[in-house]
MARZAGU-581743 format. One record per atom (N, C-alpha, C): z, x, y; residue in one letter; chain; residue number from 1. Coordinates in steps of 0.1 Angstrom, whole numbers. Each point is the difference from the previous one (the first is absolute). Example, Ala and Ser with C-alpha at 12.3 -4.5 7.8 and 13.67 -1.06 7.14 Angstrom:
residues 2
       w       u       v   rest   kette    nr
      78     132     -57      A       A     1
       0      -9      12      A       A     1
       0       9      12      A       A     1
      -7      -4      11      S       A     2
       0       9      11      S       A     2
       8      -8      11      S       A     2
END
This chain:
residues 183
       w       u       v   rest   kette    nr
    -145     -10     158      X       A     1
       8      -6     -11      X       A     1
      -4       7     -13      X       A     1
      10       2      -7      X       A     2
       3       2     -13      X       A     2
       3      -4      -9      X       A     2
      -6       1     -12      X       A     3
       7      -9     -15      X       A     3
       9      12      -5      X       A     3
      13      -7      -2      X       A     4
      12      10      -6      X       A     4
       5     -10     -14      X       A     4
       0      12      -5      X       A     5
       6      -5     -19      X       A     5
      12       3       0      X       A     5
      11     -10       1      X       A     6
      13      -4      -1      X       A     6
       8       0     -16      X       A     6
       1       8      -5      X       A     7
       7      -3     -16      X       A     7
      17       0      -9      X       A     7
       8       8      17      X       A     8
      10       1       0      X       A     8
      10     -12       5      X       A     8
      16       3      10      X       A     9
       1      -7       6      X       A     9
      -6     -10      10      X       A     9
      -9       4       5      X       A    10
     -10      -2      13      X       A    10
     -10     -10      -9      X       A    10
      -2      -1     -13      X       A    11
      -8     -12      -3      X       A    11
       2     -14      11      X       A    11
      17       3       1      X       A    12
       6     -18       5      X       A    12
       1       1      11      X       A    12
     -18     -11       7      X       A    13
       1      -4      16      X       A    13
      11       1       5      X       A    13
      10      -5      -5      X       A    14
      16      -5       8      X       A    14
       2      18       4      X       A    14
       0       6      -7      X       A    15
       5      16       2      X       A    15
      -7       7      10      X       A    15
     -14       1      -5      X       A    16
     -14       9       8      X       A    16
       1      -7      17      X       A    16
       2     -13      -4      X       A    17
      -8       1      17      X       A    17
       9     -11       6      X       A    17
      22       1      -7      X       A    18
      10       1       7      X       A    18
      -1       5      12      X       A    18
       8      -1       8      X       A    19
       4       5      15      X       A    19
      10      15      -1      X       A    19
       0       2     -15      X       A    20
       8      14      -6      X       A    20
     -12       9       2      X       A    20
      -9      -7      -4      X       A    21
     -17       8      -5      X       A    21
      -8       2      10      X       A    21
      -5      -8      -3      X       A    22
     -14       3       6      X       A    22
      -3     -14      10      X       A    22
       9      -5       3      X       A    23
       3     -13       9      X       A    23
     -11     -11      -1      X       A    23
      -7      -4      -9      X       A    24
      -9      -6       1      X       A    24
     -16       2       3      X       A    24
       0      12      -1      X       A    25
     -15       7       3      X       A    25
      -4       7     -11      X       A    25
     -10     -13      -6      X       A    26
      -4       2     -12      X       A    26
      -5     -14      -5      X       A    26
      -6      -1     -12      X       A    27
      -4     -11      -5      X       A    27
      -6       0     -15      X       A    27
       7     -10      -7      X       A    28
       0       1     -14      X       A    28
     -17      -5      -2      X       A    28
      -3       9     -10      X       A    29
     -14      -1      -6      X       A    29
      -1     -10     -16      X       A    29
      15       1      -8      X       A    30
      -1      -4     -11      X       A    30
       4      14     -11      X       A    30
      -3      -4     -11      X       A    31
       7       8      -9      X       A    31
     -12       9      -2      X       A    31
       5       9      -5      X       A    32
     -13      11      -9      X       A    32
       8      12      -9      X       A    32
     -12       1      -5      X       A    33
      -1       5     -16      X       A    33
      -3      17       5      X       A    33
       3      11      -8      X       A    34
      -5      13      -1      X       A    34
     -10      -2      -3      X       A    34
     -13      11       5      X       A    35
     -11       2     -11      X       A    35
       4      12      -8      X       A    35
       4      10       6      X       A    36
       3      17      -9      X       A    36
      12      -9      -8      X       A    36
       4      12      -5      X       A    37
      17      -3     -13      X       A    37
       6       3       5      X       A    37
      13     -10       6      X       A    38
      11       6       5      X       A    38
      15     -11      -9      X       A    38
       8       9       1      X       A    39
      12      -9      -7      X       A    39
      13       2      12      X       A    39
       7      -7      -1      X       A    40
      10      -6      14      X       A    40
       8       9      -7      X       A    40
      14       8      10      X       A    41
       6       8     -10      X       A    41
      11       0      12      X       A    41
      11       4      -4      X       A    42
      13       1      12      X       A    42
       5      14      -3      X       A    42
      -3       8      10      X       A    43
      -3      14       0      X       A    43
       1       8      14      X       A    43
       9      -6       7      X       A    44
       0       7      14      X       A    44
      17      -7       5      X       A    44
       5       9       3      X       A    45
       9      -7       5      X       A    45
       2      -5      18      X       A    45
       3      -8       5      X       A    46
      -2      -9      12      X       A    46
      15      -1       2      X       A    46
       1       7      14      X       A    47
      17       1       2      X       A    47
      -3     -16      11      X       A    47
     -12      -2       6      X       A    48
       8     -12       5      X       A    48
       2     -14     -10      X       A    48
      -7      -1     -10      X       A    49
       5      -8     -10      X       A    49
      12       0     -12      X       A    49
       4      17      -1      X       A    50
      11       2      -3      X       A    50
      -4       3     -17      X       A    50
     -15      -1      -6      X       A    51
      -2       2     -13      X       A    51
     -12       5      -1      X       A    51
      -5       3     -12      X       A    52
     -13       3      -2      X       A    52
     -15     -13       4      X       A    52
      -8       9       9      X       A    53
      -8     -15       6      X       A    53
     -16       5     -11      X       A    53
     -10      -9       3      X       A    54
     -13       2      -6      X       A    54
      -7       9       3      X       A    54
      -9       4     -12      X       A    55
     -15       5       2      X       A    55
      -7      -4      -6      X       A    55
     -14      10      -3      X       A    56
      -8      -7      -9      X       A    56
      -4      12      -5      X       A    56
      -2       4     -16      X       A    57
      -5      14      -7      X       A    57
      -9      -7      -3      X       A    57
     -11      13      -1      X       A    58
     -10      -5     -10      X       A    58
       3       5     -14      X       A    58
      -3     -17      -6      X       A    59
       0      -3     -17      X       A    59
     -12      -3      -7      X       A    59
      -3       7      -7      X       A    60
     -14      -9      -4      X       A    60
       0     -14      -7      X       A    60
      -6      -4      -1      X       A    61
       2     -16      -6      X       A    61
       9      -8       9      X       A    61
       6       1      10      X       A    62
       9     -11       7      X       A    62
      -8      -2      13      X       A    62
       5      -8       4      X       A    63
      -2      -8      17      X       A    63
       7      -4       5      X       A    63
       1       0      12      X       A    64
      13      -5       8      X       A    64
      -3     -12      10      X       A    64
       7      -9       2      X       A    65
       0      -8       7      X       A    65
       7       2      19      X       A    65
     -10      -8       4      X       A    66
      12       5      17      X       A    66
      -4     -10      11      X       A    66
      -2      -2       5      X       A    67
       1      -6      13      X       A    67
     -10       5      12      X       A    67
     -11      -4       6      X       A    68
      -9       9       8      X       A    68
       2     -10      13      X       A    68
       1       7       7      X       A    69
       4       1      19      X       A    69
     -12      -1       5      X       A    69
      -4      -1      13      X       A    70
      -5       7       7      X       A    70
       8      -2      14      X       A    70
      -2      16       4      X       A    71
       9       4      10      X       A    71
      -7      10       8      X       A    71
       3      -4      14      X       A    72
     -10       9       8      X       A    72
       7      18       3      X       A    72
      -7       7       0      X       A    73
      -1      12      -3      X       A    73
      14       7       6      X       A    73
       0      -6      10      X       A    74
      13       5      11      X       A    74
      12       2      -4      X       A    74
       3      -9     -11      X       A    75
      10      -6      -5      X       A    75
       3       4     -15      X       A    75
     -12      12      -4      X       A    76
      -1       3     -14      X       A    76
       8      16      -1      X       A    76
      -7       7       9      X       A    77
       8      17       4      X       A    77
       2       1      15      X       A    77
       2      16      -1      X       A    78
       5       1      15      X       A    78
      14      -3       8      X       A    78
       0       1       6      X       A    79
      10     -10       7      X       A    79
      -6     -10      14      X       A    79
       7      -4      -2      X       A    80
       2     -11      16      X       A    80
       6      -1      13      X       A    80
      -5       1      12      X       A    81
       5      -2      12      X       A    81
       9      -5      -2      X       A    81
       4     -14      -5      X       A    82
       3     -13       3      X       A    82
      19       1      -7      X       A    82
      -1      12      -7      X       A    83
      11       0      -6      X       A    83
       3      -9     -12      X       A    83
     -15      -7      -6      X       A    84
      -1      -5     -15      X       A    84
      -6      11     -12      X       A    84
       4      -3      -9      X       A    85
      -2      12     -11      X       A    85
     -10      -5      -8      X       A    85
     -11       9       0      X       A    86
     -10       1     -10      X       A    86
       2      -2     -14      X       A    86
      -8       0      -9      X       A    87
       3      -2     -13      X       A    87
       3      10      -8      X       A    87
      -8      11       6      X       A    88
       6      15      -6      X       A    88
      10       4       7      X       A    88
       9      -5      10      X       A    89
      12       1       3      X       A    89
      12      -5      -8      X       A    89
      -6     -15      -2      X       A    90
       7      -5     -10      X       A    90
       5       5     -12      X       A    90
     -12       4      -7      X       A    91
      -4      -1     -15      X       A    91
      11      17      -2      X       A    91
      -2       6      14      X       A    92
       8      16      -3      X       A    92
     -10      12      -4      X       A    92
       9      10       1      X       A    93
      -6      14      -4      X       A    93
      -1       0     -15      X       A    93
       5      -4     -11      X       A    94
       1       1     -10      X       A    94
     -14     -10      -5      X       A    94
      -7      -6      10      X       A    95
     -13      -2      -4      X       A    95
     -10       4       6      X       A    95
     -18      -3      -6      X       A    96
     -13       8       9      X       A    96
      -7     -17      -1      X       A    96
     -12       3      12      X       A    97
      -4     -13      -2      X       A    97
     -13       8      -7      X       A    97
      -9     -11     -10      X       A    98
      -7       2     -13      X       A    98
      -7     -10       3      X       A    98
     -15       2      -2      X       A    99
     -10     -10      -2      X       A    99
      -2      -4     -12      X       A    99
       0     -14      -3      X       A   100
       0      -4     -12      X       A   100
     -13     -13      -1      X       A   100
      -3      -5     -12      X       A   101
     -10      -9      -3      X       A   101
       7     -11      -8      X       A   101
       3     -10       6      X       A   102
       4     -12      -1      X       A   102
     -11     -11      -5      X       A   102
       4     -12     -13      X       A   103
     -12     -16       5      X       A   103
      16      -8       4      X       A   103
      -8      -8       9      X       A   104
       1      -9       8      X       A   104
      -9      -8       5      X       A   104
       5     -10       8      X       A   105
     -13     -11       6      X       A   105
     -16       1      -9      X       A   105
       4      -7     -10      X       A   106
     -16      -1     -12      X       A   106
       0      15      -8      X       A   106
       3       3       1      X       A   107
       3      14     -14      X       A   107
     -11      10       5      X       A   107
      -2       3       9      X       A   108
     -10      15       3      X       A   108
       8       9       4      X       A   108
       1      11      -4      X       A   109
       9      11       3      X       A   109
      -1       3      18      X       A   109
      12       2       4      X       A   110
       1       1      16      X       A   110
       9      12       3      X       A   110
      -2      10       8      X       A   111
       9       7       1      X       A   111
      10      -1      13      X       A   111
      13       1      -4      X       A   112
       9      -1       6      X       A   112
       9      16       3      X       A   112
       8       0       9      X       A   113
      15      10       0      X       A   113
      12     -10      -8      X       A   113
       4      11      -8      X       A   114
      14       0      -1      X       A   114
       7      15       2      X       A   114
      17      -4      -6      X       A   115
       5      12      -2      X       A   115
       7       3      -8      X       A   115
      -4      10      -6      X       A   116
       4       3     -15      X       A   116
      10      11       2      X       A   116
      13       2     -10      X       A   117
       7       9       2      X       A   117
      -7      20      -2      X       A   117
       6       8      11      X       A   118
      -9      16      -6      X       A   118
       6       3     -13      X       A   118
      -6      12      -2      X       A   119
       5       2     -16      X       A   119
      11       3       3      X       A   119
       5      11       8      X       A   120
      10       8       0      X       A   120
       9      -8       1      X       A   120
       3     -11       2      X       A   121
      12      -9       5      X       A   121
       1     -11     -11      X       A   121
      -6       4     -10      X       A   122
       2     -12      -9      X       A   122
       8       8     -12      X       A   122
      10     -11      -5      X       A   123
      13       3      -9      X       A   123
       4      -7      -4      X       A   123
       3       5     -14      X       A   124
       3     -11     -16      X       A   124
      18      -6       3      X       A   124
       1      -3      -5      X       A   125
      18      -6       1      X       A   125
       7      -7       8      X       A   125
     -10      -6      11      X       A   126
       1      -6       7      X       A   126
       4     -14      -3      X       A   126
      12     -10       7      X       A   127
       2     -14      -1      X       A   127
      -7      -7      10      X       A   127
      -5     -11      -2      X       A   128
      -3     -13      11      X       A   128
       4     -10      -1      X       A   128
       3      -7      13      X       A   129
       7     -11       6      X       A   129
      -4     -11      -4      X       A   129
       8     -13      -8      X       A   130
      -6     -14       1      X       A   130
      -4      -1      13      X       A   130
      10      -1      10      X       A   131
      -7      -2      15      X       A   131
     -14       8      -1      X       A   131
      -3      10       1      X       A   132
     -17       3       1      X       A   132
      -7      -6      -7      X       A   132
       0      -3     -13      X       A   133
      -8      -2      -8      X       A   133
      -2     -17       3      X       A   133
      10      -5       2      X       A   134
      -6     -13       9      X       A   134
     -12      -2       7      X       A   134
       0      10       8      X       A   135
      -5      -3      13      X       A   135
     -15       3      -6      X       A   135
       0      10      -5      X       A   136
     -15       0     -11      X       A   136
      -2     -12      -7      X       A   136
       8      -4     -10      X       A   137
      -5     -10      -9      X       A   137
       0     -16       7      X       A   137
       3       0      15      X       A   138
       1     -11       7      X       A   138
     -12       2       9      X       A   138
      -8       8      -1      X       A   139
     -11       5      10      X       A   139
      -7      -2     -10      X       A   139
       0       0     -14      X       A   140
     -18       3      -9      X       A   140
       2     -17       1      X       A   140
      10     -10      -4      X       A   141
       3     -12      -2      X       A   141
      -5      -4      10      X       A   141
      -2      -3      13      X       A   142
       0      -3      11      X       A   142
     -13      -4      -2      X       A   142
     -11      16      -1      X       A   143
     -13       1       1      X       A   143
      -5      -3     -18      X       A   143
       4      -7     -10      X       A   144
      -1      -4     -10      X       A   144
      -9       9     -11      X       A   144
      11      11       8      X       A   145
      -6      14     -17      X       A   145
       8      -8     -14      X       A   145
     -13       3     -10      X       A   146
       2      -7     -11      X       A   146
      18       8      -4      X       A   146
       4     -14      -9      X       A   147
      13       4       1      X       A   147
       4       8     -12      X       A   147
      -7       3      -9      X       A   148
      -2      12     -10      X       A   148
       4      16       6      X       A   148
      -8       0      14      X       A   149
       0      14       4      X       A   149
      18       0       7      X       A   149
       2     -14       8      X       A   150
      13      -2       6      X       A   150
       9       8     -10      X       A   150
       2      -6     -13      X       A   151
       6       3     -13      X       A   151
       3      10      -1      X       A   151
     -15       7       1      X       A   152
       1      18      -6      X       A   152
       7       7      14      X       A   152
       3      -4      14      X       A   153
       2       8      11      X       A   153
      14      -7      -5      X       A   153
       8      -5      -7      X       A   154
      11      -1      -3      X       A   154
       5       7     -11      X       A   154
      -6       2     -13      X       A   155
      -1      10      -6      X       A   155
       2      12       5      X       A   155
     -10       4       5      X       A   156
      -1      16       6      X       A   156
      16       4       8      X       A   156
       0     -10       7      X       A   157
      13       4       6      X       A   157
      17       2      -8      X       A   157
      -3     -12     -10      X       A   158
      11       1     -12      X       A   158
      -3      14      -8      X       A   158
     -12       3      -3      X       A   159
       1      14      -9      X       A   159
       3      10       8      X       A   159
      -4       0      15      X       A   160
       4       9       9      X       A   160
      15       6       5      X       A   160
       9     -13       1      X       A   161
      11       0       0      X       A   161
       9       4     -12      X       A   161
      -2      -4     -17      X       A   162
       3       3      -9      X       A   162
       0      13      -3      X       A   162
     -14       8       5      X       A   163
       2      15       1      X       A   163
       8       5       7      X       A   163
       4      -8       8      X       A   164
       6       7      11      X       A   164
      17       2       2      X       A   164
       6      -9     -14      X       A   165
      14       2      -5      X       A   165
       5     -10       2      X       A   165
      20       6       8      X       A   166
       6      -8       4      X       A   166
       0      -5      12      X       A   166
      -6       2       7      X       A   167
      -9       1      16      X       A   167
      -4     -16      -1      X       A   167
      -5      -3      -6      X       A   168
     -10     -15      -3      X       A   168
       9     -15      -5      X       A   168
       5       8      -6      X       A   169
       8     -14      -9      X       A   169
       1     -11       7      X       A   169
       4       2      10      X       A   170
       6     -15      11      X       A   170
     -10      -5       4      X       A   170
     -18       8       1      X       A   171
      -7      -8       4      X       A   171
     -10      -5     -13      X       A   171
       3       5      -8      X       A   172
     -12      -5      -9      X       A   172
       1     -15      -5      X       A   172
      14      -4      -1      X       A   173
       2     -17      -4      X       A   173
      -8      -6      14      X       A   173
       4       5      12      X       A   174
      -9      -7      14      X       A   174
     -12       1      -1      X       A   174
      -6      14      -3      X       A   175
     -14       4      -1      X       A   175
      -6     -15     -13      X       A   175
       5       2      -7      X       A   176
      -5     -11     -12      X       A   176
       2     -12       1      X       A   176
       8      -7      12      X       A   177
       0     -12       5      X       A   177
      -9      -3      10      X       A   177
     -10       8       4      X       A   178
     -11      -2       6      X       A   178
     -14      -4      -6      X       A   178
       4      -5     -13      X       A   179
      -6      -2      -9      X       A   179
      -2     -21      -1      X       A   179
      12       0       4      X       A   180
       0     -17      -7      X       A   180
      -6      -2      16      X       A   180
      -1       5      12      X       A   181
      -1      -1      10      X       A   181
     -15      -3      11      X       A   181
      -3      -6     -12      X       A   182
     -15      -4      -3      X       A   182
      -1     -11      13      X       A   182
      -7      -3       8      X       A   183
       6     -10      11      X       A   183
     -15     -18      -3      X       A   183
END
């Protein structure tokens, strides 16, 4: 088994370890924090979501919040006999899996995998979907990331979209009604 740092759509149980996903083979650990500086950013575009999906750059001075797994190894790369998809099958070619240093469970730094977008595939002008960004801000909620950071991963995606023209309009009133949606 493995601890995997979840910061994107895949924060929300309901999604990661769906019968779409990862069928239940997995198990939530709780929320956690970056230790390095990384900032959430929408910068890849995801044809099966239809918009621009997550990564994480490094920023100095920020931290990111996410969601840590553990998930046993089989089920992380590679492929499968069984005809169920790994997580770097899921996640796509347009990402690498990255070791990262997370707190969690009592605040001591723990290392985990995630997957961060490559450089080469990351791109400015990009829109993202209320529907995705749900499924993120309903996954940090779930595991009760402070709702400050919820905020800013609503932010980020409003500024992201606003750069991104007339492309966005239709979702940014949705994207910003994820806001009162505090449960």
């Amino acid at each position: 088994m493995s601890l995997v740092f979840q910061y994107g759509s895949n924060a929300s149980q309901v999604r990661l370890l769906g019968s779409e996903r990862l069928d239940g083979h997995g198990t939530v650990v709780g929320r956690a924090e970056t230790v390095e500086d990384y900032e959430i950013a929408f910068d890849v575009w995801s044809a099966t979501n239809r918009c621009a999906a997550s990564d994480l750059t490094p920023t100095p001075g920020q931290k990111a919040w996410g969601v840590l797994y553990e998930i046993s190894d089989d089920f992380i790369r590679g492929e499968r006999s069984d005809g169920k998809r790994t997580l770097a099958q899921i996640e796509g070619s347009n990402y690498e899996e990255q070791k990262i240093h997370v707190r969690a469970r009592g605040g001591d730094p723990e290392e985990a995998v995630t997957f961060l977008v490559k450089r080469d595939k990351r791109r400015r002008g990009l829109f993202t979907s209320a529907e995705y960004v749900r499924w993120i801000v309903s996954g940090l909620r779930e595991q009760g990331v402070p709702e400050l950071y919820v905020q800013h991963v609503i932010d980020v995606a409003l500024e992201t979209n606003s750069a991104a023209g007339a492309a966005s309009q239709t979702e940014n009133p949705r994207i910003d009604a994820l806001r009162a949606a505090v449960p």
